[in-house]
PDB file of N, H, CA, C and O in Angstrom:
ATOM      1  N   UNK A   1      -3.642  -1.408   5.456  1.00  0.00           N
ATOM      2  CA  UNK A   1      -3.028  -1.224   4.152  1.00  0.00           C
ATOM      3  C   UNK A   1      -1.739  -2.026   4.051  1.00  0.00           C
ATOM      4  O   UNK A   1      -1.526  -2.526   2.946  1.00  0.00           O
ATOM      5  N   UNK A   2      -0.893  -2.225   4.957  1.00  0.00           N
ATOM      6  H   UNK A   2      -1.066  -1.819   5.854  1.00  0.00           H
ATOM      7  CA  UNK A   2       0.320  -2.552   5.138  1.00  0.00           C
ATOM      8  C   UNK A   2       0.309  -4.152   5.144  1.00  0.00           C
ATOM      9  O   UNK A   2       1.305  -4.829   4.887  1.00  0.00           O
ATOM     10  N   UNK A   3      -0.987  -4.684   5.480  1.00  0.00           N
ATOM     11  H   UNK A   3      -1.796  -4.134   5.689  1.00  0.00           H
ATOM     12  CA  UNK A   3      -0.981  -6.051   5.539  1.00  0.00           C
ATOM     13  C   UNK A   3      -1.403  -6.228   4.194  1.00  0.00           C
ATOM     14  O   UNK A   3      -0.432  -6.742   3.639  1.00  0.00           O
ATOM     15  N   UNK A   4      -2.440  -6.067   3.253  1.00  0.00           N
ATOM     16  H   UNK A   4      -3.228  -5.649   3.704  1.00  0.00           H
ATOM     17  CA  UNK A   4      -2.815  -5.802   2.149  1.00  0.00           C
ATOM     18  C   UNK A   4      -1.807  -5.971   1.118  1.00  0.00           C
ATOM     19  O   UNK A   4      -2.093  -6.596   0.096  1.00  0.00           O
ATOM     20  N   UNK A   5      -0.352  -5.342   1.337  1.00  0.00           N
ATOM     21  H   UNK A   5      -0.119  -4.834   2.167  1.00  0.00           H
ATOM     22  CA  UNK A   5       0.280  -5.098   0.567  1.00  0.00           C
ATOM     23  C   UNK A   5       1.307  -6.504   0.343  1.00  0.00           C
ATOM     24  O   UNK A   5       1.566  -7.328  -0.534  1.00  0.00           O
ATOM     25  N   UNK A   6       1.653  -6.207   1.612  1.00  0.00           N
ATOM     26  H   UNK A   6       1.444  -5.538   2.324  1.00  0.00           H
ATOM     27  CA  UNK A   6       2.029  -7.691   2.410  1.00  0.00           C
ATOM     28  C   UNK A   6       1.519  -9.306   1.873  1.00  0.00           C
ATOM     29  O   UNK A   6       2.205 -10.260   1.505  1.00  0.00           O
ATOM     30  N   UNK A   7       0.235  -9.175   1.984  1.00  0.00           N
ATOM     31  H   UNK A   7      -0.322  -8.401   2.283  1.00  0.00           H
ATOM     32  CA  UNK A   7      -0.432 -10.296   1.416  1.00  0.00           C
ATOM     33  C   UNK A   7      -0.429 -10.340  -0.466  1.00  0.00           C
ATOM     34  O   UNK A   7      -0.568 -11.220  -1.315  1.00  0.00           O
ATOM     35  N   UNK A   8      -0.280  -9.419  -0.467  1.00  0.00           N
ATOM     36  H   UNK A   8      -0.167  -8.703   0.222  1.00  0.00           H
ATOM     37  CA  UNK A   8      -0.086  -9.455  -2.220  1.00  0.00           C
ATOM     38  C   UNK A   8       1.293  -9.751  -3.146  1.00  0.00           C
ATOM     39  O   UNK A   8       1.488 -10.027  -4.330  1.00  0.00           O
ATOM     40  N   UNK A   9       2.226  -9.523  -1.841  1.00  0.00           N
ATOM     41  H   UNK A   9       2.068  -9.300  -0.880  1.00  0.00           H
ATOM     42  CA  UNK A   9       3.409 -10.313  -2.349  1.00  0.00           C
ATOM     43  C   UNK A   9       4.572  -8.842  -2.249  1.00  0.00           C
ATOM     44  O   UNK A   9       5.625  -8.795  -2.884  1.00  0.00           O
ATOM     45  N   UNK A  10       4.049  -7.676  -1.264  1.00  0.00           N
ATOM     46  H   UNK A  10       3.194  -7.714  -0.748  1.00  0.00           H
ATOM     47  CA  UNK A  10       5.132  -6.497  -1.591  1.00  0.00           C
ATOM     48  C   UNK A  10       5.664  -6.654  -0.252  1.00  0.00           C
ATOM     49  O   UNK A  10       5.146  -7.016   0.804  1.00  0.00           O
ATOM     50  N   UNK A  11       6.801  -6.296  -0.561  1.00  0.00           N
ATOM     51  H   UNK A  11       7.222  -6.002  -1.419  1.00  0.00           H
ATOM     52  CA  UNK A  11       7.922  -6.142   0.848  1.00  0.00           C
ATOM     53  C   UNK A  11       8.775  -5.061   1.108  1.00  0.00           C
ATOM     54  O   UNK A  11       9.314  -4.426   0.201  1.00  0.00           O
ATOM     55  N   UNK A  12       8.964  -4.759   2.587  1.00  0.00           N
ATOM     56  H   UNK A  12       8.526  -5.274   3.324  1.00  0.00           H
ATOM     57  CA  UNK A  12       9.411  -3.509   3.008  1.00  0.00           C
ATOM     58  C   UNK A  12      11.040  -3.297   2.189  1.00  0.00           C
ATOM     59  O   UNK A  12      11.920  -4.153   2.286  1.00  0.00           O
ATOM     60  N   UNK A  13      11.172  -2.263   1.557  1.00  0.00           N
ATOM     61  H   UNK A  13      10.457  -1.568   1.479  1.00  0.00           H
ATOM     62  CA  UNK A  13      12.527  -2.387   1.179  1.00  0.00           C
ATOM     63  C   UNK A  13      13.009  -1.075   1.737  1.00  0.00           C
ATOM     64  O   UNK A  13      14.178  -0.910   1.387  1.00  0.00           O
ATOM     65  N   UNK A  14      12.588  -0.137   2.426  1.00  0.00           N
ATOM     66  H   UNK A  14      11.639  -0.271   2.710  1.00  0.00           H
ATOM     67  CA  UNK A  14      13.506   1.003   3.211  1.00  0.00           C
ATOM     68  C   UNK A  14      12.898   1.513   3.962  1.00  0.00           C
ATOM     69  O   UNK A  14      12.023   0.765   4.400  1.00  0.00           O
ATOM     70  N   UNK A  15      12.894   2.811   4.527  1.00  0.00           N
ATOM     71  H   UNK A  15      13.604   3.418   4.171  1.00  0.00           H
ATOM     72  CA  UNK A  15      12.389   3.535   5.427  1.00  0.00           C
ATOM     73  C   UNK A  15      12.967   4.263   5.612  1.00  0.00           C
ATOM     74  O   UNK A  15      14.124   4.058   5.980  1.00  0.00           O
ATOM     75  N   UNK A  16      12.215   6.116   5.374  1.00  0.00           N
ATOM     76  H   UNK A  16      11.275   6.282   5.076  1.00  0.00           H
ATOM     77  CA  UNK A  16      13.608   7.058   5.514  1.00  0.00           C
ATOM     78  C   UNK A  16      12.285   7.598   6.439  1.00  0.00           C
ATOM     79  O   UNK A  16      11.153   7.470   5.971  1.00  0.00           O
ATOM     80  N   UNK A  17      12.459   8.111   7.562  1.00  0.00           N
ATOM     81  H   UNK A  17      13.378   8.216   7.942  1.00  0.00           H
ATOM     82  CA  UNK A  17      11.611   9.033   8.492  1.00  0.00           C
ATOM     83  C   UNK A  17       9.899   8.200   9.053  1.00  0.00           C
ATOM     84  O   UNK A  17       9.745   7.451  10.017  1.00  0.00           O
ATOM     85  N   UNK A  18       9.158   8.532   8.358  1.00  0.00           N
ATOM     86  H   UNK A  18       9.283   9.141   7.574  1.00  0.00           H
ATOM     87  CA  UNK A  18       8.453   8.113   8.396  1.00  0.00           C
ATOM     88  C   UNK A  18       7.154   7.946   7.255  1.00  0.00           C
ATOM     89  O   UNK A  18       5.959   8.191   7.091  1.00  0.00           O
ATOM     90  N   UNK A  19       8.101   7.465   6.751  1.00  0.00           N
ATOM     91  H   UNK A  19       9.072   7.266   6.884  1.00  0.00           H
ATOM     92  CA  UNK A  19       7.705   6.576   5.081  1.00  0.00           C
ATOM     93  C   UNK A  19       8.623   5.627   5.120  1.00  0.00           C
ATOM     94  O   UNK A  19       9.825   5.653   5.383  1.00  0.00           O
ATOM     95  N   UNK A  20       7.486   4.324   4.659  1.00  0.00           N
ATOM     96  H   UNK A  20       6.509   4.303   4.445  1.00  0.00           H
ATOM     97  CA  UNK A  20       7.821   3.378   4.392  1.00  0.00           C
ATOM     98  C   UNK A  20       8.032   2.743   2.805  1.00  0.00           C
ATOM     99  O   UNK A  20       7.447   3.476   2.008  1.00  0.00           O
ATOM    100  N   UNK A  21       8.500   1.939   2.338  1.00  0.00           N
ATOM    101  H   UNK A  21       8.975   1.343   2.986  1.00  0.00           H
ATOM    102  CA  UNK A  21       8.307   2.018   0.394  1.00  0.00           C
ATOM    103  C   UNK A  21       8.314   0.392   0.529  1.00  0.00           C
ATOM    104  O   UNK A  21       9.232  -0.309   0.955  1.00  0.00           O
ATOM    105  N   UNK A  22       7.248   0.056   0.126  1.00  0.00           N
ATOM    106  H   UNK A  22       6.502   0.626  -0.221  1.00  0.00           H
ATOM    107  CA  UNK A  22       7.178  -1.614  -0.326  1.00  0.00           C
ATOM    108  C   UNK A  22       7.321  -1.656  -1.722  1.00  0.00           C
ATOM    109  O   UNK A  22       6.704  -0.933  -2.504  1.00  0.00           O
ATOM    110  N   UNK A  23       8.167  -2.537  -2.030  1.00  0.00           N
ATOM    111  H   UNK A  23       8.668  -3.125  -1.395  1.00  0.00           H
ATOM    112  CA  UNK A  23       8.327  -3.048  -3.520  1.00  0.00           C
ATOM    113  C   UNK A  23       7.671  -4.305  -3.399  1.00  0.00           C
ATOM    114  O   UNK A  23       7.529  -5.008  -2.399  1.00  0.00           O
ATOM    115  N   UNK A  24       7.125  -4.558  -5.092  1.00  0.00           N
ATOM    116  H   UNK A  24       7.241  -3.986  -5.904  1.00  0.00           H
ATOM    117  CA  UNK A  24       6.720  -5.664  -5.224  1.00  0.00           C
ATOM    118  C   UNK A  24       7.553  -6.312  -6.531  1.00  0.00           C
ATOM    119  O   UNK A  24       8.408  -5.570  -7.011  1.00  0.00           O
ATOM    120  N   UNK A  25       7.374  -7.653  -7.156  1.00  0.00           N
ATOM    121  H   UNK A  25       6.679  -8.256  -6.765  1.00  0.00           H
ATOM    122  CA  UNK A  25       8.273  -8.259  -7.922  1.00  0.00           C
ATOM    123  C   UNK A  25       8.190  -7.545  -9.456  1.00  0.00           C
ATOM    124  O   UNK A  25       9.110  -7.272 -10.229  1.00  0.00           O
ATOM    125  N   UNK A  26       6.851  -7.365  -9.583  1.00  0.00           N
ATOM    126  H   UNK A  26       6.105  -7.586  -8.956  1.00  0.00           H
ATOM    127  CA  UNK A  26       6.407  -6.659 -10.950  1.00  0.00           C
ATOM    128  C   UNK A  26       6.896  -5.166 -11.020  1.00  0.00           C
ATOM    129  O   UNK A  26       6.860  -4.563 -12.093  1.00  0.00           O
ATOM    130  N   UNK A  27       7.310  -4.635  -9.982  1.00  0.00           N
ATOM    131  H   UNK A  27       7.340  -5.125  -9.111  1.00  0.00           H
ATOM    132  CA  UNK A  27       7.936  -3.603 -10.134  1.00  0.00           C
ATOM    133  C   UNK A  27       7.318  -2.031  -9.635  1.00  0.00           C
ATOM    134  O   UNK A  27       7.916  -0.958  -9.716  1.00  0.00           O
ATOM    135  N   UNK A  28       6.320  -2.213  -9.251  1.00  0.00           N
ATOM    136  H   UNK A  28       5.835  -3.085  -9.185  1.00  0.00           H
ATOM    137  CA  UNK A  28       5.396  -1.253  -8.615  1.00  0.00           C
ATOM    138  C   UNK A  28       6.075  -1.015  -6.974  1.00  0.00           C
ATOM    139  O   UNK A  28       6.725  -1.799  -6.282  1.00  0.00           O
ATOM    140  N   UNK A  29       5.757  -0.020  -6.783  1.00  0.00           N
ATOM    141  H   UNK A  29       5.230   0.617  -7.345  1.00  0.00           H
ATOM    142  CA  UNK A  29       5.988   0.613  -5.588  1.00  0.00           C
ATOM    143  C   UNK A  29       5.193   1.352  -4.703  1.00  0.00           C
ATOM    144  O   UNK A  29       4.503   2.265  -5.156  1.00  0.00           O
ATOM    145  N   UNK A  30       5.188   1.101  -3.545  1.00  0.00           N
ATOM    146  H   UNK A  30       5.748   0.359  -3.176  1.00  0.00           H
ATOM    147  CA  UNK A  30       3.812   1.934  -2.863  1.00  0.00           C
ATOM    148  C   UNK A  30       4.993   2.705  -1.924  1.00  0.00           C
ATOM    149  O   UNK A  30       6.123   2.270  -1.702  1.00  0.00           O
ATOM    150  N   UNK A  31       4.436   3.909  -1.464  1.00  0.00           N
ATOM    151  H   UNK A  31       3.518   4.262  -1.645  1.00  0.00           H
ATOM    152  CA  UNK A  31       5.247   4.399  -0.367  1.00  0.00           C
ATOM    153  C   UNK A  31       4.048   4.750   0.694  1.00  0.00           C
ATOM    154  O   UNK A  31       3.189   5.581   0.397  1.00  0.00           O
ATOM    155  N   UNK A  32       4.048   4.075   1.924  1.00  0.00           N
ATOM    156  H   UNK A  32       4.746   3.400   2.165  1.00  0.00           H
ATOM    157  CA  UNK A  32       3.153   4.464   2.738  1.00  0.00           C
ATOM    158  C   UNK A  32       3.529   5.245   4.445  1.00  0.00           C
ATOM    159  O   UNK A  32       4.294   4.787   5.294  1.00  0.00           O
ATOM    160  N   UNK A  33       2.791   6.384   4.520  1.00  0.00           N
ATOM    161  H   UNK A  33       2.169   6.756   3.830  1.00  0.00           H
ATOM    162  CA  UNK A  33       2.843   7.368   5.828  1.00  0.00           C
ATOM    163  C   UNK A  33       2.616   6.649   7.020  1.00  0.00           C
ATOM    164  O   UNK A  33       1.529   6.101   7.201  1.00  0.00           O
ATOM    165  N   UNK A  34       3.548   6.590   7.876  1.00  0.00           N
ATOM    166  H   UNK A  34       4.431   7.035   7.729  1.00  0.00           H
ATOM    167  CA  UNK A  34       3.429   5.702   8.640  1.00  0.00           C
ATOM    168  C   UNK A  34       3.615   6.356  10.200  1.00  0.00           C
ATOM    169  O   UNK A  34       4.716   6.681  10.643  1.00  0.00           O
ATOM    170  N   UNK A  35       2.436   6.480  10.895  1.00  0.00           N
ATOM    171  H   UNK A  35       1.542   6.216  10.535  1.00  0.00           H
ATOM    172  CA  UNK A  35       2.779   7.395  12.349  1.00  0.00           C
ATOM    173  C   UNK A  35       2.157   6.983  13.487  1.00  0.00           C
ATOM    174  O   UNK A  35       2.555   7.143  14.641  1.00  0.00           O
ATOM    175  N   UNK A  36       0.885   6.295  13.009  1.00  0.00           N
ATOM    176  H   UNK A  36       0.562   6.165  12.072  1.00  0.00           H
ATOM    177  CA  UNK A  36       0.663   5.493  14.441  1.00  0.00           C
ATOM    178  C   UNK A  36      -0.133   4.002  13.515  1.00  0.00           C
ATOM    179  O   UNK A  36      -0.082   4.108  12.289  1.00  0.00           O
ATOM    180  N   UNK A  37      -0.614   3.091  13.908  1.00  0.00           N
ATOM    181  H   UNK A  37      -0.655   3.005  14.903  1.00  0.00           H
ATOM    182  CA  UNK A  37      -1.422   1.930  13.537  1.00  0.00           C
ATOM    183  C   UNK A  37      -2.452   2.289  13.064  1.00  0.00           C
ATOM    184  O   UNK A  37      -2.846   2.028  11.928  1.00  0.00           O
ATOM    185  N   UNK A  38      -3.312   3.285  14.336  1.00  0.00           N
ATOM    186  H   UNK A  38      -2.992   3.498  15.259  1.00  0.00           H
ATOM    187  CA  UNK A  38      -4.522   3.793  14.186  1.00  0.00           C
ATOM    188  C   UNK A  38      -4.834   4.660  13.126  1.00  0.00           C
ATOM    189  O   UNK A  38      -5.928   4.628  12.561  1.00  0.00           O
ATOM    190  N   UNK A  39      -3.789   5.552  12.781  1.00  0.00           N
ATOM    191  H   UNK A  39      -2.901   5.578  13.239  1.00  0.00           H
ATOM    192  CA  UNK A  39      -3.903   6.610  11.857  1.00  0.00           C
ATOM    193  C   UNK A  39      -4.754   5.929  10.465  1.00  0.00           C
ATOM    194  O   UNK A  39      -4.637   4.775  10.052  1.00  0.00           O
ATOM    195  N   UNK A  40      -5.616   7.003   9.908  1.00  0.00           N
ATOM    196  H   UNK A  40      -5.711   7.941  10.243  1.00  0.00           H
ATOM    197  CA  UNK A  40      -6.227   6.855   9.002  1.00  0.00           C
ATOM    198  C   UNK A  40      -5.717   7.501   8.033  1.00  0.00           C
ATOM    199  O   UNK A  40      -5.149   8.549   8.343  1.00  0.00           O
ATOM    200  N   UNK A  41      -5.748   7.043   6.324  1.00  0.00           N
ATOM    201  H   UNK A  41      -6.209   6.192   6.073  1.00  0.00           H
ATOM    202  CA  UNK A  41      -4.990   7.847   5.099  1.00  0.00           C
ATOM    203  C   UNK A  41      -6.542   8.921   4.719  1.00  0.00           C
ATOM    204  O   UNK A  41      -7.698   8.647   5.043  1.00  0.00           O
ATOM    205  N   UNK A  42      -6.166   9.876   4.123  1.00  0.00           N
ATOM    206  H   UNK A  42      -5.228  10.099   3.860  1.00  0.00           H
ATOM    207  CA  UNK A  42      -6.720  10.814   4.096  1.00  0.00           C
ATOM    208  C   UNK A  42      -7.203  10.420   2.320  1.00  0.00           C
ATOM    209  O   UNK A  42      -6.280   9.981   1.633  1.00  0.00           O
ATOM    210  N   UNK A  43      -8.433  10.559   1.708  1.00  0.00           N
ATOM    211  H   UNK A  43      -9.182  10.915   2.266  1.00  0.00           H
ATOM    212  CA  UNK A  43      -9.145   9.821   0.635  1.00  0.00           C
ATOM    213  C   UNK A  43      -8.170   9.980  -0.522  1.00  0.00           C
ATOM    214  O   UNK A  43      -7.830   9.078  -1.288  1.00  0.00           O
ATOM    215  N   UNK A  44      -7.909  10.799  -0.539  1.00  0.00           N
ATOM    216  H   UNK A  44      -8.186  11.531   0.083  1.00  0.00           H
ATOM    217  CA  UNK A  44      -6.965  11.299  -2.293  1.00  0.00           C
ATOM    218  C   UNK A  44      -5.567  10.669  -2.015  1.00  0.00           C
ATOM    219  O   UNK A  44      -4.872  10.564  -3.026  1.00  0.00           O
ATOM    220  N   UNK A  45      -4.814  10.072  -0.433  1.00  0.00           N
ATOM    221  H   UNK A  45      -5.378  10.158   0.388  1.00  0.00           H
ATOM    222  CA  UNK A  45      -3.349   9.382  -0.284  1.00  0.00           C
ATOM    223  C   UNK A  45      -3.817   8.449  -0.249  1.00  0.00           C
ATOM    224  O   UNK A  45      -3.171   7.877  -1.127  1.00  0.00           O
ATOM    225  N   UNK A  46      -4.565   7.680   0.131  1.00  0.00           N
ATOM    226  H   UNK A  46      -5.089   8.144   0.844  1.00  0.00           H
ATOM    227  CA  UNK A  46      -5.504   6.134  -0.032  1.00  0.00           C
ATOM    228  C   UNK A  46      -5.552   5.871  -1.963  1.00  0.00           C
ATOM    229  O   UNK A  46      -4.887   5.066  -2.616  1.00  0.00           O
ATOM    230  N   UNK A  47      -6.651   6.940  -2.489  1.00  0.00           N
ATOM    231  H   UNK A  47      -7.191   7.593  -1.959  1.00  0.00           H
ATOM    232  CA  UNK A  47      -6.621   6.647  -3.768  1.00  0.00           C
ATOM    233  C   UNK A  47      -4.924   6.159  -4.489  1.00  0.00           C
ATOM    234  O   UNK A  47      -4.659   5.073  -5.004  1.00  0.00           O
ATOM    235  N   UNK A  48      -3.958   7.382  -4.302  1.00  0.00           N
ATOM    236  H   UNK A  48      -4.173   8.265  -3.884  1.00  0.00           H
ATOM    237  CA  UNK A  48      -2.705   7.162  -4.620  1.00  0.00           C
ATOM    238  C   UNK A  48      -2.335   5.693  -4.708  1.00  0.00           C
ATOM    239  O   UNK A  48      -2.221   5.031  -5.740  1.00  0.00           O
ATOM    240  N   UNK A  49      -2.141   5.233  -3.272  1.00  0.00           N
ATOM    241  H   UNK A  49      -2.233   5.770  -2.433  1.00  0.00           H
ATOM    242  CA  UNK A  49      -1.715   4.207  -2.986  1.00  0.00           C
ATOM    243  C   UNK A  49      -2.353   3.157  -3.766  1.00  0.00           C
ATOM    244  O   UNK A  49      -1.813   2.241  -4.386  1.00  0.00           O
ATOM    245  N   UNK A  50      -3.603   3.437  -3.636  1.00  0.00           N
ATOM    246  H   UNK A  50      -4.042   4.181  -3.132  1.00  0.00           H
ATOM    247  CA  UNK A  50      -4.475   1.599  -4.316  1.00  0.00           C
ATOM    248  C   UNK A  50      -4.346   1.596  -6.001  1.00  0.00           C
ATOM    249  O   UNK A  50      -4.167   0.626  -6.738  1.00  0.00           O
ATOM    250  N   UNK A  51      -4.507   3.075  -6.365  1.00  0.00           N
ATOM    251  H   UNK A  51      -4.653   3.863  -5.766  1.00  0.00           H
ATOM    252  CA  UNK A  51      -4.872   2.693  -8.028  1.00  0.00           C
ATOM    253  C   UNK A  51      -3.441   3.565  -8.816  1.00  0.00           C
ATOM    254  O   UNK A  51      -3.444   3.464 -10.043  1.00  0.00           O
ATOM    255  N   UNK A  52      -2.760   4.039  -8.463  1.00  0.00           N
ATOM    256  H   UNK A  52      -2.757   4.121  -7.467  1.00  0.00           H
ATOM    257  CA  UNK A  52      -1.622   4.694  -9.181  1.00  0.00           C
ATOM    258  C   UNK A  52      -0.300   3.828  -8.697  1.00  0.00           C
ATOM    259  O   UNK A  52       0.607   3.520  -9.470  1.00  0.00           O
ATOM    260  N   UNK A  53      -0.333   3.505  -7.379  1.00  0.00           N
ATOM    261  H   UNK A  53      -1.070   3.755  -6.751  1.00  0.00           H
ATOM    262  CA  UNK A  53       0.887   2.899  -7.291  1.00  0.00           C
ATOM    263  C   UNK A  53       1.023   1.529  -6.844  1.00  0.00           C
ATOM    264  O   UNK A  53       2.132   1.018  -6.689  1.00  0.00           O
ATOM    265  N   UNK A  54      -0.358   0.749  -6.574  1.00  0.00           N
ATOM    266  H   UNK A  54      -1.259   1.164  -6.700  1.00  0.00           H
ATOM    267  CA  UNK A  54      -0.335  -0.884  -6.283  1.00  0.00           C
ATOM    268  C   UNK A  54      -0.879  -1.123  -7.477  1.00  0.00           C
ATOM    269  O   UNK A  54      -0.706  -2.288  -7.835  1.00  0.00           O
ATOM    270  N   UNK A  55      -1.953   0.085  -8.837  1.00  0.00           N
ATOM    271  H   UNK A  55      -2.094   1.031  -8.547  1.00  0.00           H
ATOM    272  CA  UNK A  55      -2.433  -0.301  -9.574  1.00  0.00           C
ATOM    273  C   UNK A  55      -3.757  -1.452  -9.216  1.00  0.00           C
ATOM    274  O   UNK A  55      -4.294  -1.986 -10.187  1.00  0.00           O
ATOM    275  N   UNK A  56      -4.181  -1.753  -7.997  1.00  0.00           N
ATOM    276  H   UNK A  56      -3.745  -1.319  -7.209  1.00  0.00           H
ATOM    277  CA  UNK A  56      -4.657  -2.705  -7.615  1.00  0.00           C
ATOM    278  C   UNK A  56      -6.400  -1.929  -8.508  1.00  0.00           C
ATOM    279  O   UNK A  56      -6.723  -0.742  -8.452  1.00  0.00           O
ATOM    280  N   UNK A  57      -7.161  -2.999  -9.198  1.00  0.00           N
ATOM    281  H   UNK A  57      -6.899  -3.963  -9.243  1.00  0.00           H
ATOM    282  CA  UNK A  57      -8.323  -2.917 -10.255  1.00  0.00           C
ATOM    283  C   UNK A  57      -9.359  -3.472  -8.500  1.00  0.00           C
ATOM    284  O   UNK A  57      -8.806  -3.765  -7.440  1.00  0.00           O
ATOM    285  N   UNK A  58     -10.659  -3.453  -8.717  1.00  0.00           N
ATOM    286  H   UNK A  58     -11.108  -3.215  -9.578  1.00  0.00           H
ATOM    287  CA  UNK A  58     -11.998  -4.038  -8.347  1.00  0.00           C
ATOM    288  C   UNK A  58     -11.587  -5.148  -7.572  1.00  0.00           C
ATOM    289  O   UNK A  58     -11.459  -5.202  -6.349  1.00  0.00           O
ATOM    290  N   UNK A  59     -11.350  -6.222  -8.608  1.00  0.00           N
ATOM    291  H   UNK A  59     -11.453  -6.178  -9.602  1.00  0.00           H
ATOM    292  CA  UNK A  59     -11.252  -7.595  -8.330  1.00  0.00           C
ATOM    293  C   UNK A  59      -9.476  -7.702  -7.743  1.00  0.00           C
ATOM    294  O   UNK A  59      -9.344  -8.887  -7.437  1.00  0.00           O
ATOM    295  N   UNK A  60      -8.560  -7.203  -7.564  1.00  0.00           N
ATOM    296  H   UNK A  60      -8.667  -6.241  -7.813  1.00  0.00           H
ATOM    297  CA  UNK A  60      -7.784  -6.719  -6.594  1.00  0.00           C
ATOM    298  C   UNK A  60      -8.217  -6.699  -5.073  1.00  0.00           C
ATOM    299  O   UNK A  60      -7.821  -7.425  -4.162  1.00  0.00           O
ATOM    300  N   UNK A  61      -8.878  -5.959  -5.055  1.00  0.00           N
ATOM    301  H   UNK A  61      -9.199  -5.369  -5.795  1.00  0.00           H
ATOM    302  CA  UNK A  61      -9.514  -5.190  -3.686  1.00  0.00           C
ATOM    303  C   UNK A  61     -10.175  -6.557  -2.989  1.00  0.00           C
ATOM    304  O   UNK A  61      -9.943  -6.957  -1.849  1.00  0.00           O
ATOM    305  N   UNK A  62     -11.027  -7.143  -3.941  1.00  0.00           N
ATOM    306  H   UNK A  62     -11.215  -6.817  -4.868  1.00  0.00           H
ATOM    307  CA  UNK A  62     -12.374  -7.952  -3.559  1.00  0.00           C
ATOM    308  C   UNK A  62     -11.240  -9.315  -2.905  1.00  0.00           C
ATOM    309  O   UNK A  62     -11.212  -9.772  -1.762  1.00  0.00           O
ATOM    310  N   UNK A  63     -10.444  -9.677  -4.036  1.00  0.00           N
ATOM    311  H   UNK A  63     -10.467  -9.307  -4.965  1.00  0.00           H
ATOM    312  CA  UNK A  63      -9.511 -10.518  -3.439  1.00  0.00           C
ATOM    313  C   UNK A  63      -8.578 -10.571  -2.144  1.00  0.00           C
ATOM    314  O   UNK A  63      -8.174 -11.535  -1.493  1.00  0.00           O
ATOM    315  N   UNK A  64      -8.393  -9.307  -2.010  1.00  0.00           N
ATOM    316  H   UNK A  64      -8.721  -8.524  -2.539  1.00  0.00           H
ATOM    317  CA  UNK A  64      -7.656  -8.789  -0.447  1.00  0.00           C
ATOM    318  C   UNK A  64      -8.328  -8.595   0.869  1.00  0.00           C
ATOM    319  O   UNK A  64      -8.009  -8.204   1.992  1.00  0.00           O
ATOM    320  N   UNK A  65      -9.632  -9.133   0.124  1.00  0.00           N
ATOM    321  H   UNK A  65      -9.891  -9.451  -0.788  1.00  0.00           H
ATOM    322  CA  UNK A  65     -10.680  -9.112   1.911  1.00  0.00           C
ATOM    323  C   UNK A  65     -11.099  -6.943   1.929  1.00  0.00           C
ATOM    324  O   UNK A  65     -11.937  -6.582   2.756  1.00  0.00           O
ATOM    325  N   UNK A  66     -10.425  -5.802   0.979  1.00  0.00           N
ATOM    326  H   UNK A  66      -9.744  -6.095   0.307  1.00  0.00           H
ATOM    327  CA  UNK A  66     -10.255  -4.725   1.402  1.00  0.00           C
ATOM    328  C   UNK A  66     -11.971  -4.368   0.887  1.00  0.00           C
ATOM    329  O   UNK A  66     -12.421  -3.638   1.770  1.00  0.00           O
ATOM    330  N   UNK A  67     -12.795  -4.552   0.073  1.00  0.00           N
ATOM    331  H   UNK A  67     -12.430  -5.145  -0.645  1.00  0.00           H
ATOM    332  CA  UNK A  67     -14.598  -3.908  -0.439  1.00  0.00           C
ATOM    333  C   UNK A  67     -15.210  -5.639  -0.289  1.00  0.00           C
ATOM    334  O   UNK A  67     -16.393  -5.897  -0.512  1.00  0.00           O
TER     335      UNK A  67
END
């Protein structure tokens, strides 16, 4: 996810504990749980992340290598 975000043009702008918050230029914000590499997001904090707060559509995804 973190590279994803990365590749789309968002960058780390803080870190309080263990959350991370990437901003991007358009103004969107992701905040992602961050505890090991391996860790997996749980379906409904995944949804969050891709379509409420990267807003990322279909052809988003398809473009990021992510479906």
């Amino acid at each position: 996810m973190v590279a994803a975000l990365e590749t789309d043009g968002f960058a780390l702008d803080r870190q309080k504990g263990s959350h991370r918050r990437y901003l991007h230029s358009d103004g969107c914000a992701v905040t992602v749980s961050f505890h090991r590499s391996s860790e997996t997001f749980a379906p409904k904090t995944l949804r969050s992340m891709i379509e409420l707060q990267a807003r990322w559509k279909t052809k988003d995804l398809e473009r990021l290598g992510l479906i």
